[in-house]
C-alpha positions as CSV (number, residue, x, y, z in Angstrom):
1,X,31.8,36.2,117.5
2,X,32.0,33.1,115.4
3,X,34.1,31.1,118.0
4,X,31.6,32.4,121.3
5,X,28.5,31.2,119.2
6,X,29.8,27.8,118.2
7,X,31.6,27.4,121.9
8,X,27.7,28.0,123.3
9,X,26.5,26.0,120.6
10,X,28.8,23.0,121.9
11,X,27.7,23.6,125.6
12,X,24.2,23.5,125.2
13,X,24.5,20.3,123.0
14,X,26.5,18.7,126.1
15,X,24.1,20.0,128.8
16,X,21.3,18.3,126.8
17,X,23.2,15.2,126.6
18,X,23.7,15.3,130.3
19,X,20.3,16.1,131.2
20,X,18.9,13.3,129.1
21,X,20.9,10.7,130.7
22,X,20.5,11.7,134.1
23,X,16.8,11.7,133.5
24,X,16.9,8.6,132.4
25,X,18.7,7.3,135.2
26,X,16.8,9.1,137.9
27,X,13.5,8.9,136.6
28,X,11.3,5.3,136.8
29,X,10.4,3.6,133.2
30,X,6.6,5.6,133.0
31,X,5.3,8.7,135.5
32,X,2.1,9.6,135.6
33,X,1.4,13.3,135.9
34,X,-2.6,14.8,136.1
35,X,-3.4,12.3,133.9
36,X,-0.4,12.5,131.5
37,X,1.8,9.9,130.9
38,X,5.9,10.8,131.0
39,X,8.5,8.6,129.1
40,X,11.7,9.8,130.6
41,X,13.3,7.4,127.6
42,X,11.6,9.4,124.9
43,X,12.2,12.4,126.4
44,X,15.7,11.6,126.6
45,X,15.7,10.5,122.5
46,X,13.9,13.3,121.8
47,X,16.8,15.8,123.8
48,X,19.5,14.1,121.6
49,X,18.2,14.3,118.4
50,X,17.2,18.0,119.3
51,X,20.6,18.1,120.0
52,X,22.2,16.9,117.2
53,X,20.3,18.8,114.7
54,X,21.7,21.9,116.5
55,X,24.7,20.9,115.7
56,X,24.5,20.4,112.3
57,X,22.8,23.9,112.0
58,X,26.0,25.0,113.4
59,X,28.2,23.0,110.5
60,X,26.3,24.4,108.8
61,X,26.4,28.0,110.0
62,X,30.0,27.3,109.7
63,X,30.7,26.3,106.0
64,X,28.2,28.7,104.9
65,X,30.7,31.5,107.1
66,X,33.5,29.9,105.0
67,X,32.2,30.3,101.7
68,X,31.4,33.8,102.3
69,X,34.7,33.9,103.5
70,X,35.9,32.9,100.2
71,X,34.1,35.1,98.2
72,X,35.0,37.7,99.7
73,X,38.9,37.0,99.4
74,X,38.0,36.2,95.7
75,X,36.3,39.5,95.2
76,X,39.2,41.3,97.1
77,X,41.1,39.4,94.0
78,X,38.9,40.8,91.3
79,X,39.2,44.3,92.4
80,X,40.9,46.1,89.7
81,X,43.2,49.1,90.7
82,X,41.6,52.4,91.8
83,X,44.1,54.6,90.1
84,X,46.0,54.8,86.9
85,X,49.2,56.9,85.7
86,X,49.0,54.8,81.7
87,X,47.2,58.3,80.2
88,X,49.9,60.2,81.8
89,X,52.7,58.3,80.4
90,X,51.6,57.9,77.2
91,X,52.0,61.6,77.4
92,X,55.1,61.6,77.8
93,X,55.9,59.4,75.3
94,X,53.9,61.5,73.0
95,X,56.2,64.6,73.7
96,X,59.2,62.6,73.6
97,X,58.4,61.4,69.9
98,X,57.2,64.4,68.8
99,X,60.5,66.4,69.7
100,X,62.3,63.9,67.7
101,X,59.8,64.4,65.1
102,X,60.8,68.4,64.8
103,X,64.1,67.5,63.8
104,X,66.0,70.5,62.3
105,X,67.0,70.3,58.6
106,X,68.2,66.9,58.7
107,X,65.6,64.3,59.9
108,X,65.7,61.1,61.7
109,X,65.1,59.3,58.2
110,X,67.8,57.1,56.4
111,X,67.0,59.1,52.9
112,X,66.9,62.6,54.0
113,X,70.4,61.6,55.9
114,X,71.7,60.2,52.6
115,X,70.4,63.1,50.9
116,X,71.9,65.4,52.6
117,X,74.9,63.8,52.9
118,X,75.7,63.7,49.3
119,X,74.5,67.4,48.9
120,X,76.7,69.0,50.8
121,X,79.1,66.8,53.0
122,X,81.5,64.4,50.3
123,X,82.3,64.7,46.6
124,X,81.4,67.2,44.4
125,X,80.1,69.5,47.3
126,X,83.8,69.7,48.7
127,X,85.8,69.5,45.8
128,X,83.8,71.5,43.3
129,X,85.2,74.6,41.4
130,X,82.3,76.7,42.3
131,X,83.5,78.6,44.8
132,X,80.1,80.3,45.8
133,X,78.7,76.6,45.6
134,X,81.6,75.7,48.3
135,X,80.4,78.4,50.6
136,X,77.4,77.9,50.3
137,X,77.5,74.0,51.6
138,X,79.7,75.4,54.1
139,X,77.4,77.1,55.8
140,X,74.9,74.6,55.2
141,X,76.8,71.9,57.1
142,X,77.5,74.7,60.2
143,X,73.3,75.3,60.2
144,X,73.2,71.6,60.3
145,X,75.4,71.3,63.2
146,X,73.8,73.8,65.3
147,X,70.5,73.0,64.6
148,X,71.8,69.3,65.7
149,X,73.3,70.7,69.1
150,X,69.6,72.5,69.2
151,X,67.7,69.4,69.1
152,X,69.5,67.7,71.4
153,X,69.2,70.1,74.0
154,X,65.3,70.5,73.7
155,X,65.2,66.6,74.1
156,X,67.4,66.5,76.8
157,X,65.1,69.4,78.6
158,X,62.2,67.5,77.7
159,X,63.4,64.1,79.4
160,X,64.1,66.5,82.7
161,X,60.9,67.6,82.4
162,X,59.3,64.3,82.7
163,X,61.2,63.5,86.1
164,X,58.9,65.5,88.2
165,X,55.8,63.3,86.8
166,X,57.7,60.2,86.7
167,X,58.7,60.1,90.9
168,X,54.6,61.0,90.9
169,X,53.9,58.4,89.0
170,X,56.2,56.3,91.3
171,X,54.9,57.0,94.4
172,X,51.4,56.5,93.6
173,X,52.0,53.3,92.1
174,X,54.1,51.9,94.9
175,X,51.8,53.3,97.8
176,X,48.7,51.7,95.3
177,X,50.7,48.8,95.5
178,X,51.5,48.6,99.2
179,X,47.5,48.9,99.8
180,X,46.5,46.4,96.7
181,X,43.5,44.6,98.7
182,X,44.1,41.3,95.9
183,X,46.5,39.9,93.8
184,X,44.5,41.9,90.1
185,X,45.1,45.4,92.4
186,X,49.2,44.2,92.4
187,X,49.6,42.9,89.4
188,X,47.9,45.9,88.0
189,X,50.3,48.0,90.0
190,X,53.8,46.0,89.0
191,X,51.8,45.9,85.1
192,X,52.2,50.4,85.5
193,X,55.5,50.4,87.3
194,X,56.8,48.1,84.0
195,X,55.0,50.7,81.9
196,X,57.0,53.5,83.6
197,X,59.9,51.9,83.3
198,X,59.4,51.5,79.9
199,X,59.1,54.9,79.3
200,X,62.2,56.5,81.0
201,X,64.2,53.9,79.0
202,X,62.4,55.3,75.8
203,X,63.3,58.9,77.3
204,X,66.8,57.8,77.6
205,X,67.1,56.4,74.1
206,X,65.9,59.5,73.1
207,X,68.2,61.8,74.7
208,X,71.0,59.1,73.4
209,X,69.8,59.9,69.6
210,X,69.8,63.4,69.9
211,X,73.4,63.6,71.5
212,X,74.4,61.4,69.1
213,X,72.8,62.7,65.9
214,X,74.2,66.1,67.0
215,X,78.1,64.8,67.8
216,X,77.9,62.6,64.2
217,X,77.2,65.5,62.2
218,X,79.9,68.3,64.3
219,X,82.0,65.5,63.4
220,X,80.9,65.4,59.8
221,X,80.9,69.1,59.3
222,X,84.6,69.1,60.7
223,X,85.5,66.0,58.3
224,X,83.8,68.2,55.5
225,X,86.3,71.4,56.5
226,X,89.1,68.9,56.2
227,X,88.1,67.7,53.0
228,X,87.7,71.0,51.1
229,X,90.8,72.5,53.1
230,X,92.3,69.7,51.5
231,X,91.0,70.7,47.5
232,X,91.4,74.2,48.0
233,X,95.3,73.7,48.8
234,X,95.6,71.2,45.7
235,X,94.5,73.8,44.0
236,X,96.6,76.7,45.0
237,X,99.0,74.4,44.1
238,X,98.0,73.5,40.5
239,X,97.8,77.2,40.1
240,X,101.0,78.5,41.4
């Protein structure tokens, strides 16, 4: 439409042109018509300065059509993103932590690991004389494994869990992305893909320290069997 109007624009400017000077070649100096005088020269002035104020109206129309343009490609910019998956990640996060946080009998905490460790997994706890004492820690250490094993398993359901929502999360994004309208709608979009990312590497981490925890203390417990097996045969011995 822009291109047909400024096309007719430029025609009519030319016809003028050419009207004007072939009045002015045609017609004599002066005419007198009913009493009227007719300057086919001022006429002819009068065409082309008609003429070219019609063509700086249409410069005009033209860099007023730009900036509109331009505003509305900055707009388009400014849009922020229509949808958001942040509250839904975050609550995934939140579950994440808080299966960690309902850690059987021995925590994710340096003390309450030292703790227990000196309670019932080295020294006095394996090579004690108390024999009730012995079997006591014994069974203490097998809780701690299981419970360990436990844990791990609820995390590791939990992480599976948050698939599902996460290839929701993904296609949203990437589909949000695809039809971003400006660059804030993109960045916005690459800004919650990051943030999803983020959170399956958290998931992962998570599921790590759980498997971990729970193969570090099997391992403990069967250190700690070795250990007491260990007294309990030096003494035997001392006895017999």
């Amino acid at each position: 439409m822009k291109t047909s109007f400024l096309r007719r624009s430029m025609e009519a400017t030319a016809l003028a042109t050419g009207l004007a000077a072939g009045t002015m070649i045609a017609a004599p100096a002066h005419a007198q018509f009913g009493g009227i005088v007719y300057d086919p020269t001022n006429y002819a002035s009068n065409v082309l300065q008609a003429a070219r104020a019609l063509q700086q109206i249409n410069n005009q129309i033209t860099q007023i059509q730009n900036q509109a343009t331009s505003l509305i490609n900055e707009a388009k910019n400014l849009a922020s993103l229509p949808v958001s998956t942040l509250s839904t990640l975050q609550s995934q996060v939140d579950q994440t932590r808080q299966l960690l946080n309902d850690a059987q009998r021995i925590a994710y905490d340096v003390q309450s690991i030292q703790s227990a460790f000196e309670g019932r997994y080295k020294g006095a706890a394996l090579t004690g004389d108390d024999h009730a004492q012995m079997v006591a820690n014994a069974n203490a250490r097998w809780e701690d494994s299981v419970g360990a094993l436990e844990d791990a398993l609820r995390v590791q359901a939990g992480v599976v869990g948050n698939l599902d929502g996460a290839r929701t999360s993904i296609d949203t994004l990437v589909g949000a992305s695809q039809s971003a309208s400006g660059a804030l709608q993109a960045t916005q979009a690459g800004n919650q893909l990051l943030a999803l990312q983020s959170q399956q590497l958290a998931d992962l981490t998570a599921a790590l320290a759980a498997q971990g925890r729970a193969q570090a203390l099997d391992a403990a417990r069967a250190a700690a069997i070795e250990a007491e097996g260990r007294a309990r045969f030096r003494r035997f011995r001392g006895k017999n």
